[in-house]
C-alpha positions as CSV (number, residue, x, y, z in Angstrom):
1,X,-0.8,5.7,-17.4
2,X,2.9,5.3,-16.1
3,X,2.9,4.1,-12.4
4,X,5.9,5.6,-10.0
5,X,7.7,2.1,-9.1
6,X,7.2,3.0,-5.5
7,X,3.6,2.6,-5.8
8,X,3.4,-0.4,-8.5
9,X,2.7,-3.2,-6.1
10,X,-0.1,-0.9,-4.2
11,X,-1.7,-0.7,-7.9
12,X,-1.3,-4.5,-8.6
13,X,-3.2,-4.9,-5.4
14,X,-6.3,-2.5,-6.0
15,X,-6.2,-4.3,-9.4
16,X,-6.3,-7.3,-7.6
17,X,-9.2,-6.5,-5.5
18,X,-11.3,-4.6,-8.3
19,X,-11.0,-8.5,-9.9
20,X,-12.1,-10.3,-7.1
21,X,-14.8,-7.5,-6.9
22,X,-16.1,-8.8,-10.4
23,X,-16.1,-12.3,-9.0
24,X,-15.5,-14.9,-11.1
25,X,-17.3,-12.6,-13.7
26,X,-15.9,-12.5,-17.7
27,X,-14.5,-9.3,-17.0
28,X,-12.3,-10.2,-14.2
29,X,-10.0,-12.2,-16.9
30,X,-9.5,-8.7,-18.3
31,X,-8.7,-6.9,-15.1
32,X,-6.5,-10.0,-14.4
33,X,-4.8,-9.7,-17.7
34,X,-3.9,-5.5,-16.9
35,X,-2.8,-6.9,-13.1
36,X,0.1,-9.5,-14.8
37,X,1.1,-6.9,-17.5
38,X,1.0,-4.5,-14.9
39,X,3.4,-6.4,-12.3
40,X,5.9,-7.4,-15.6
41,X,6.1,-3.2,-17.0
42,X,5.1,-1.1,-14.2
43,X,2.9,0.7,-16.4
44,X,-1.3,0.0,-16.5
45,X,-2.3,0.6,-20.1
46,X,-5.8,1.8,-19.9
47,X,-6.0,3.6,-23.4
48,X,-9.7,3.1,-23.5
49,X,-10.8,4.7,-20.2
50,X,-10.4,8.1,-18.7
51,X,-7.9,8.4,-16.0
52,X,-9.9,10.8,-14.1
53,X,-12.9,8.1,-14.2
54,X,-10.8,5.8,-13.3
55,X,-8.9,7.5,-10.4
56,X,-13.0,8.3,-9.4
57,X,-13.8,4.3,-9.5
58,X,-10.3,3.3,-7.3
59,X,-11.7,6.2,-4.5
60,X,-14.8,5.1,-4.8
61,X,-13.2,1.4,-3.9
62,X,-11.9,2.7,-1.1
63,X,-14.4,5.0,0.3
64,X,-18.1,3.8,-1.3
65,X,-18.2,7.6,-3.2
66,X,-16.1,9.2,-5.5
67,X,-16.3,13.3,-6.5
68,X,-18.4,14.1,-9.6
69,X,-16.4,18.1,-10.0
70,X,-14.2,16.4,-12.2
71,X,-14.5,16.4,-15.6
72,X,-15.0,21.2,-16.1
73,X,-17.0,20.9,-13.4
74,X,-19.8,18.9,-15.1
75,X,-20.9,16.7,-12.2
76,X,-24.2,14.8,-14.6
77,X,-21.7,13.8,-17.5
78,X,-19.1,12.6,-14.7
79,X,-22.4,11.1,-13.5
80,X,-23.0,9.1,-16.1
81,X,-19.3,8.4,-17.1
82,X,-18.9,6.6,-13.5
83,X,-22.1,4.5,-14.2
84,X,-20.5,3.2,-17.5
85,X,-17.1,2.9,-15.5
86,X,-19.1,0.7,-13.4
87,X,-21.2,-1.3,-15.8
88,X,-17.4,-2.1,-17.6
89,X,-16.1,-3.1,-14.5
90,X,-18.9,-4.8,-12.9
91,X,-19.0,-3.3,-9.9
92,X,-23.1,-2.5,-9.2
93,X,-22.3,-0.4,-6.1
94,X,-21.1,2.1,-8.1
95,X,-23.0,1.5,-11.1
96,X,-26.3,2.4,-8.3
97,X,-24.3,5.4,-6.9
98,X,-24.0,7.1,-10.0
99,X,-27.4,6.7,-11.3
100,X,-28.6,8.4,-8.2
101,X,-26.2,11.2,-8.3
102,X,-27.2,11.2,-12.2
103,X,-30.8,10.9,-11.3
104,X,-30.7,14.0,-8.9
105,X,-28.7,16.3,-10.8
106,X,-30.8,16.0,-14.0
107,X,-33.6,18.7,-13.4
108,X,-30.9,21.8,-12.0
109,X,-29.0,24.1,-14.2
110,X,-29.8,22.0,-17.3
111,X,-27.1,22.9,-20.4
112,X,-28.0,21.4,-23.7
113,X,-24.3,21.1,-24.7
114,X,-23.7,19.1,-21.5
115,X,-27.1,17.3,-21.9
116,X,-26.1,15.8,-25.8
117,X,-22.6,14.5,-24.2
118,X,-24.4,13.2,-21.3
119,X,-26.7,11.1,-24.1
120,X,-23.6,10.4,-26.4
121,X,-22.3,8.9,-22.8
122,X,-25.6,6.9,-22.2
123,X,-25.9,5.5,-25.4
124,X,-22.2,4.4,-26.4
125,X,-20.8,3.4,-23.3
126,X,-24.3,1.0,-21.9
127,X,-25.4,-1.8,-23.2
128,X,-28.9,-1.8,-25.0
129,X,-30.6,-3.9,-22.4
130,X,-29.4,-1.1,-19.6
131,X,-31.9,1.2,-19.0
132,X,-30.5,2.3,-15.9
133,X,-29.0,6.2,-17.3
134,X,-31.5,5.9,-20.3
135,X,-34.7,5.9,-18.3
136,X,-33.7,8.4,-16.1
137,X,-33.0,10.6,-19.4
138,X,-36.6,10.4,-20.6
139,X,-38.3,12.6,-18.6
140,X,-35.7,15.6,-19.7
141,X,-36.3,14.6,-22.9
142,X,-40.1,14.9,-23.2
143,X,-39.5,18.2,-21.2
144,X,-37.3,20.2,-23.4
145,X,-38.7,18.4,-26.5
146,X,-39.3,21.9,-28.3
147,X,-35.3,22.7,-27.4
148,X,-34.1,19.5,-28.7
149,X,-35.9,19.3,-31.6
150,X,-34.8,22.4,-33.2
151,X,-30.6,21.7,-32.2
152,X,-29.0,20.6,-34.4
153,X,-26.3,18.4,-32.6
154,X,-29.7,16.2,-31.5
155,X,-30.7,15.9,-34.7
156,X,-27.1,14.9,-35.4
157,X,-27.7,12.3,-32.4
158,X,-30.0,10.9,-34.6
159,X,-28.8,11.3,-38.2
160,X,-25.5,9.1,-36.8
161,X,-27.5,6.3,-35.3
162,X,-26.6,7.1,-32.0
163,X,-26.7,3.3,-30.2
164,X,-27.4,1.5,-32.8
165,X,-30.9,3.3,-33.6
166,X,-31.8,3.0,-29.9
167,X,-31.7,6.3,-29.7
168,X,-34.1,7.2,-32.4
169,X,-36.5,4.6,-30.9
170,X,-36.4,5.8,-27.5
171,X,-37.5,9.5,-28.9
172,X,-40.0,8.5,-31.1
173,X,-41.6,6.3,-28.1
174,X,-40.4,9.5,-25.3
175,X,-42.5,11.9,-27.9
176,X,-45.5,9.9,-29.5
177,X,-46.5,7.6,-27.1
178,X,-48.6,8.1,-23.9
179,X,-46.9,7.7,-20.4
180,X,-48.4,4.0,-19.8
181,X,-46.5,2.2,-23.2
182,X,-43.5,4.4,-23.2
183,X,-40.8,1.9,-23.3
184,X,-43.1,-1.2,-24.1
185,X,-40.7,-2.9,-26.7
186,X,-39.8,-5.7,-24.5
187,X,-36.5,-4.4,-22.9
188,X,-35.5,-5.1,-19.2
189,X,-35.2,-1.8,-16.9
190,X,-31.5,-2.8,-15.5
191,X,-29.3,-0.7,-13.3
């Protein structure tokens, strides 16, 4: 992302504030680092994130909601994109915002192609020990079972170790286990 120099020192301060935001957090020395490089090129190099997330978490800064069109219109994968953008960031505002826009758009119009990018999104971009996307992903999971089992980009899902194998274990306990011990290995429900 190449900033127009008229608007490189309102950048450096959003920067600024999305650090003190983290608060004296580890990630803060990252958004710190971007700030100074920032300030000495006039460009943010962001390679890693999606601009339009990004734009998304700066408006949400600003205003305490962001717009989830983005992305082909797709608002449950920008959904869960913001609540990864959030967990990076450490900003648990957001992070709660988009698991209740995730949460609420889950059951309408569901797409399998949009739902296996939504769990690629869930599973790669949140740590293990967040459940925050993944438990809200369970119920869809046990409900279109018969769908999912016969596609073959979820068995794919599976065959690639999607999450380090979290994945596999959250179907096998979403599919064998009874409602009471689903998701009784120990993890801590975060959001």
């Amino acid at each position: 992302m190449v900033l127009d120099p008229r608007y490189s020192q309102a950048y450096t301060m959003i920067l600024l504030f999305v650090a003190k935001l983290a608060n004296g957090n580890q990630r803060s020395s990252k958004l710190m680092l971007i700030t100074v490089k920032e300030g000495l090129s006039g460009q943010i190099d962001l390679k890693e994130d999606d601009p339009d997330m990004i734009d998304n978490m700066l408006y949400f800064l600003y205003t305490s909601d962001y717009q989830d069109d983005a992305d082909g219109g797709r608002p449950l994968l920008v959904n869960a994109k913001m609540y990864a953008v959030g967990d990076k960031y450490d900003i648990p505002a957001l992070k709660t915002l988009a698991k209740d826009k995730f949460a609420a758009g889950l059951g309408p119009n569901w797409d399998i192609a949009t739902f296996l990018e939504v769990l690629e999104t869930a599973y790669t971009n949140t740590p293990a020990s967040d459940r925050g996307l993944r438990d809200c992903l369970a119920p869809v999971l046990l409900e279109h079972k018969n769908e999912l089992h016969e596609h073959e980009g979820f068995a794919g899902l599976i065959k690639n170790n999607l999450g380090d194998g979290e994945f596999a274990m959250d179907v096998i306990n979403i599919w064998t286990k009874p409602v009471s011990t689903r998701f009784a290995f120990g993890r801590k429900n975060a959001s």
